[in-house]
N, C-alpha and C positions, 0 to 999 in steps of 0.2 A: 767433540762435535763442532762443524762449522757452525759461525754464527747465521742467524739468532737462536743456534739451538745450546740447547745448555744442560749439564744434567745437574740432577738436586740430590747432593747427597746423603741429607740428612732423610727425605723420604725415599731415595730408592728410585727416582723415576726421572725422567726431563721436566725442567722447571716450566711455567706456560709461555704459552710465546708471548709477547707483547707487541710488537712488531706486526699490529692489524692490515697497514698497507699490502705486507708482504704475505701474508694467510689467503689476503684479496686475490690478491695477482695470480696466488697459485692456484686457488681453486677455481677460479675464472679459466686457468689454462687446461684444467681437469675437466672442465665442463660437462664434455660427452662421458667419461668416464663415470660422473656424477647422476648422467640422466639414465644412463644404460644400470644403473643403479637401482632407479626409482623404477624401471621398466620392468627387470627383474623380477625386484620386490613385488611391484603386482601382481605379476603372474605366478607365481613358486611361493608366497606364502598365504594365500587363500588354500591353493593345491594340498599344501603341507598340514594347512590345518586342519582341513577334513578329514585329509588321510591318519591324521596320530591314532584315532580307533583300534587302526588295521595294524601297527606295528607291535610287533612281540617283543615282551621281555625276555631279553638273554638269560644266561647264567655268567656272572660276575664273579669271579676269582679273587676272592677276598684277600688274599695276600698279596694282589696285584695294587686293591683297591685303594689302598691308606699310603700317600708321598708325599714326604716331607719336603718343603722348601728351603735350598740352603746355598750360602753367601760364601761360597772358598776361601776367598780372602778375607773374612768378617772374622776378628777372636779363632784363628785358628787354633790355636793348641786346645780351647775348651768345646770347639764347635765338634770336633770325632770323638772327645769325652759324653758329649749330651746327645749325640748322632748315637753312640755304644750305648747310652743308658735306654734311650728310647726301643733301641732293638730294630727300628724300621729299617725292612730289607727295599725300602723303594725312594729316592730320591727324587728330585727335580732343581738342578745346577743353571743357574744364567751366565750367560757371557756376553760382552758387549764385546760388537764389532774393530772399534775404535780401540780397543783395547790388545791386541793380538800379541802385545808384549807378556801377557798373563797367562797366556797358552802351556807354557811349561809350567808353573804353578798351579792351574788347571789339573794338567796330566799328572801331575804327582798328587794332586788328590784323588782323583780319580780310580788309581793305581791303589792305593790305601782302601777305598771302598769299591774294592774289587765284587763281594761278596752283595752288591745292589745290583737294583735293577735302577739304572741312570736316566733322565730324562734330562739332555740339553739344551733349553732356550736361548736360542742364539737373537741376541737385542741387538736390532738396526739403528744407521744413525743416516742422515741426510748425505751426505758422501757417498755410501754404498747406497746406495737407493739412488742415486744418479749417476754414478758411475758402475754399473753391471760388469765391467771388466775388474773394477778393482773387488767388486763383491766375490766375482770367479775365483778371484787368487784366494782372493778370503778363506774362502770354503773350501776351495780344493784344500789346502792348509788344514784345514781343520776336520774335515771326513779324513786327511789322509794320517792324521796323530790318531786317531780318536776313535775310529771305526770300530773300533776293539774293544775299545772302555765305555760303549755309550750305545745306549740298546734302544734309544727313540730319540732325533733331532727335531726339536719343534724351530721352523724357520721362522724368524717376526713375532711378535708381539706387539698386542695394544693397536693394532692397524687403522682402527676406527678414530682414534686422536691425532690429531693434528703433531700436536707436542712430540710424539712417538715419532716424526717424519713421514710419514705417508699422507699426499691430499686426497685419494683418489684408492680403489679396489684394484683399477688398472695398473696401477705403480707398485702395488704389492702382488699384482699376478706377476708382473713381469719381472720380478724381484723373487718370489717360489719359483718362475720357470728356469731360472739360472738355476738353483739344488737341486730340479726335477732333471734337466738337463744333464747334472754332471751324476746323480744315482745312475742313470739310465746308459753313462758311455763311463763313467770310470769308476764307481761305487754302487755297483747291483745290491749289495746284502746290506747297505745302511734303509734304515727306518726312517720315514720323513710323516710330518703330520701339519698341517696347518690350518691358516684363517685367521686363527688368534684375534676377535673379535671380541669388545670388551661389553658387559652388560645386555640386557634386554635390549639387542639394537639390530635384529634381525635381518635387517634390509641388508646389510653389510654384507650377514653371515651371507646369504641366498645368493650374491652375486661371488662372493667365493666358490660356493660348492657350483654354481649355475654359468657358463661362460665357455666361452671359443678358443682361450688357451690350450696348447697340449700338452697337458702336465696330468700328475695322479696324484693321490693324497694316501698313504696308509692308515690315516686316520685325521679327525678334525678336533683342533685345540680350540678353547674357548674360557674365554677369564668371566663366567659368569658368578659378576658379584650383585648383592642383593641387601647391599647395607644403605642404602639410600631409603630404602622402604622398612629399616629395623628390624624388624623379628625377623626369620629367615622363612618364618611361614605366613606373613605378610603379602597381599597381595597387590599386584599391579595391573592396574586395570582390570582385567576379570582373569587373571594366570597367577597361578601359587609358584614356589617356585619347580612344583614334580610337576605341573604344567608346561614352565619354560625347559625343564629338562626333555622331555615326552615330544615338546615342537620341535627343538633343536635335533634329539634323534631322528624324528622323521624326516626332515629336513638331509638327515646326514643319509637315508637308508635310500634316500630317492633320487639323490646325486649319481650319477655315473662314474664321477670324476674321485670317488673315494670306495676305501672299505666303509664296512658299517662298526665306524671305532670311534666312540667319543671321548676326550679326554678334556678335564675341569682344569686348566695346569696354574691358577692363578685366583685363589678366594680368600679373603679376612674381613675385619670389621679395623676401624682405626681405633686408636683405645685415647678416655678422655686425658688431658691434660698433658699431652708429652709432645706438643707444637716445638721446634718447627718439625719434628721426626713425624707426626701423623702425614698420611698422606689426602688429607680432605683437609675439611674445616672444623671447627672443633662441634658444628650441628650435626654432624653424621657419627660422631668419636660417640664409644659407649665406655662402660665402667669396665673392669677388669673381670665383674662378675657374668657379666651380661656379654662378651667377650668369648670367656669360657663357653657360656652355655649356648651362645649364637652359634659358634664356629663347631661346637658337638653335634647337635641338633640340623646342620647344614649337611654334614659329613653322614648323622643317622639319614634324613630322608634323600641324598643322594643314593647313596648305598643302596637305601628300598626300592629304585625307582628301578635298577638291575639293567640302567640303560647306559652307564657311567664305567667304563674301563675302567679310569685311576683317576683321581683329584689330588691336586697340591695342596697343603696347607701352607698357605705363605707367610709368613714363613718362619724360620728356628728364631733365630737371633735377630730384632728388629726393636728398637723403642716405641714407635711408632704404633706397630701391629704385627708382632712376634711374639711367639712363646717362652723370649728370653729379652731381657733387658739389660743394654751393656753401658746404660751411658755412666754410672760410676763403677759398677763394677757388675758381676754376672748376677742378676738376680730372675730367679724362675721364678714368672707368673703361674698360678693357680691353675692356666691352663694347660702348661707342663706335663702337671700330675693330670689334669683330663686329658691330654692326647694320650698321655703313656697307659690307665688303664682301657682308654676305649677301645688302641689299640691289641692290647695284652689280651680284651675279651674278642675283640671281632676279627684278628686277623687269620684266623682259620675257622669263622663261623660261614655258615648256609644259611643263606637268607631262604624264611619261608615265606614272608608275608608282613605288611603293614597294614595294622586298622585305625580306621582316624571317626571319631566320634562326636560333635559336638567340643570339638576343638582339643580333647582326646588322643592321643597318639601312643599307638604301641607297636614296637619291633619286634617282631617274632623270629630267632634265627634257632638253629641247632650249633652248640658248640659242643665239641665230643659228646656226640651222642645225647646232649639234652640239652630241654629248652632251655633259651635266655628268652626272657622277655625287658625293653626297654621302655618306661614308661614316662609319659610330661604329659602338663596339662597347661594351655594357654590361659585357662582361669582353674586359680586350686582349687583342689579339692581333696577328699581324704579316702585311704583304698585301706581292706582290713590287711593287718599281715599274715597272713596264713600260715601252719604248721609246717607247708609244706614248701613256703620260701623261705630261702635265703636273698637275705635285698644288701644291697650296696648303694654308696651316693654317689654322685658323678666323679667323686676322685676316688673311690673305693672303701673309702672306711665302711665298717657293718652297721647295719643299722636294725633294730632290736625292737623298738617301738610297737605297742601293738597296732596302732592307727598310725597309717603312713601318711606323709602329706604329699600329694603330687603336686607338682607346679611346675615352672619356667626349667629346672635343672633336674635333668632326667635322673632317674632309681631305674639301676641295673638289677632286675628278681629272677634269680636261679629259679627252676622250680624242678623242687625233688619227685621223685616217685611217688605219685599220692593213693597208690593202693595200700 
């Protein structure tokens, strides 16, 4: 990246800027772009919020639903070992701009997990973001390897930070109008999805989907994380998170400028103790348990909300906040084995229904042909075990017990034929 942008490898992300004079300058030169913003925002999400009522739940494709996030170049020889064991048939692959030398090592993974379905985040850096011609070659370059191995392009990420290179909504329309531009004259059948808007920050999202550029969207990407507020069912200001999910669709349904496709391509919690690899402070970082059962419970009430195409889980291999920890050697976190059964129960179930109680939560899906139900409880309590379950813990062991105890880590209960 040109300075003062920097990336930080230890979290995955660009380091902050430090360089306040120069944040000043540029978003002073963004101004309008800034107010056409706040202009927006007023109008389009009063609109959105009335209307979320009238929006219908889809039906959601469970085997589309569950995608893992994953590092090419991170531990490869173990990272299609843990990609094989997991079984997941949906990925989500980053690339950085700046980096176009990694393009054939890319393609040769990509080539190997032939048998996914691929989501590419292509990460901008301040260069291509102000050089639009050098973005052109970029891309052309990369729809024209790629087209074949990659079943949805998410253009940008993170738009709403500074650190990510963008001051401005308008520096990132005209930054998607270049891959809208080159779909529409020299790559019809690739997939484009964007916005890429980080968190509850809605003003952002509204002037994406809302604005005078000529461009389309086949769908809207969105990194909505929810670990600043702890429990994933935690509220902010008066929205849970199947609240900000429910805006955000409507939002996307009312747009002209897209399908009605939402995609989560960017969620975790930071995990305590593994600085400088977290990517927060160590006040937001949770335990490994609390980890687990956040990023489950995030994934169950996305799922329920049947308004969520596919979510990432970000990501495989991270010290930081991955399902894998590589800084001495490979060791699988606990949440491992909970992606890999939630997975194994939900990726071909039918959602029927979520009921939420007095802080209560139960998932009600069909998996061949019988109920699952998935049960937590934000304060415990104890449920009978009946004849006619069979219960499981969040990693799958059985559990026998006649009085179960519900709490923070959901029990997965078959329930048999009870005639």
């Amino acid at each position: 990246m040109k300075v003062p942008f920097r990336w930080d490898d230890y979290s995955d992300q660009p380091a902050l800027l430090k360089d306040k004079e120069y944040k000043k300058k540029m978003r002073k030169r963004e101004y309008f772009s800034l107010l056409k913003t706040f202009l927006t925002a007023v109008i389009v999400l009063p609109i959105s919020l009335v209307a979320m009522p009238f929006v219908k739940r889809k039906h959601i494709k469970s085997e589309d639903f569950f995608s893992m996030g994953v590092d090419f170049e991170r531990e490869e020889e173990h990272t299609q070992a843990l990609l094989d064991e997991l079984e997941v048939k949906s990925i989500l692959v980053r690339f950085k701009l700046w980096e176009m030398d990694s393009l054939v090592n890319l393609k040769q993974f990509l080539i190997k997990n032939s048998d996914k379905k691929v989501i590419l985040k292509i990460l901008q850096d301040r260069e291509n973001i102000e050089d639009l011609e050098l973005l052109k070659t970029n891309l052309t370059t990369l729809f024209k390897e790629l087209e074949t191995h990659v079943d949805i392009f998410e253009i940008a990420s993170t738009i709403n930070r500074s650190k990510w290179g963008f001051f401005s909504v308008d520096e990132y329309n005209r930054f998607y109008q270049v891959a809208f531009d080159l779909k529409t004259t020299m790559f019809q059948n690739i997939k484009l999805i964007g916005s890429g808007v980080i968190d509850f920050e809605y003003h952002y999202t509204a002037h994406t989907l809302f604005n005078a550029f000529k461009y389309k969207y086949n769908g809207i990407s969105s990194l909505l994380y929810v670990d600043r507020r702890g429990a994933p069912e935690n509220m902010q200001f008066i929205f849970s998170l199947t609240d900000k999910i429910a805006w955000l669709s409507t939002m996307v349904w009312l747009s002209p400028k897209t399908t009605n496709e939402l995609y989560i391509t960017e969620v975790n919690w930071p995990i305590s103790n593994t600085a400088p690899y977290a990517p927060t402070s160590e006040h937001e970082c949770v335990s490994e348990e609390l980890y687990a059962n956040y990023m489950l419970r995030y994934h169950l009430l996305a799922f329920a909300s049947q308004q969520v195409e596919s979510l990432s889980w970000h990501q495989l291999i991270a010290p930081g906040y991955g399902l894998v920890d590589n800084r001495k050697n490979i060791k699988k976190r606990a949440a491992f084995t909970t992606y890999k059964y939630m997975y194994k129960n939900l990726k071909d179930a039918q959602f029927l229904r979520m009921d939420i109680k007095r802080d209560y939560y139960i998932l009600q899906c069909l998996v061949d042909n019988k109920l699952l139900q998935i049960h937590w409880s934000l304060k415990e309590t104890t449920l009978k075990n009946e004849d006619f379950f069979t219960v499981y813990s969040r990693d799958g062991a059985l559990i026998k017990d006649p009085i179960l105890t519900i709490g923070s880590s959901p029990l997965y209960i078959h329930i048999k034929d009870a005639k």
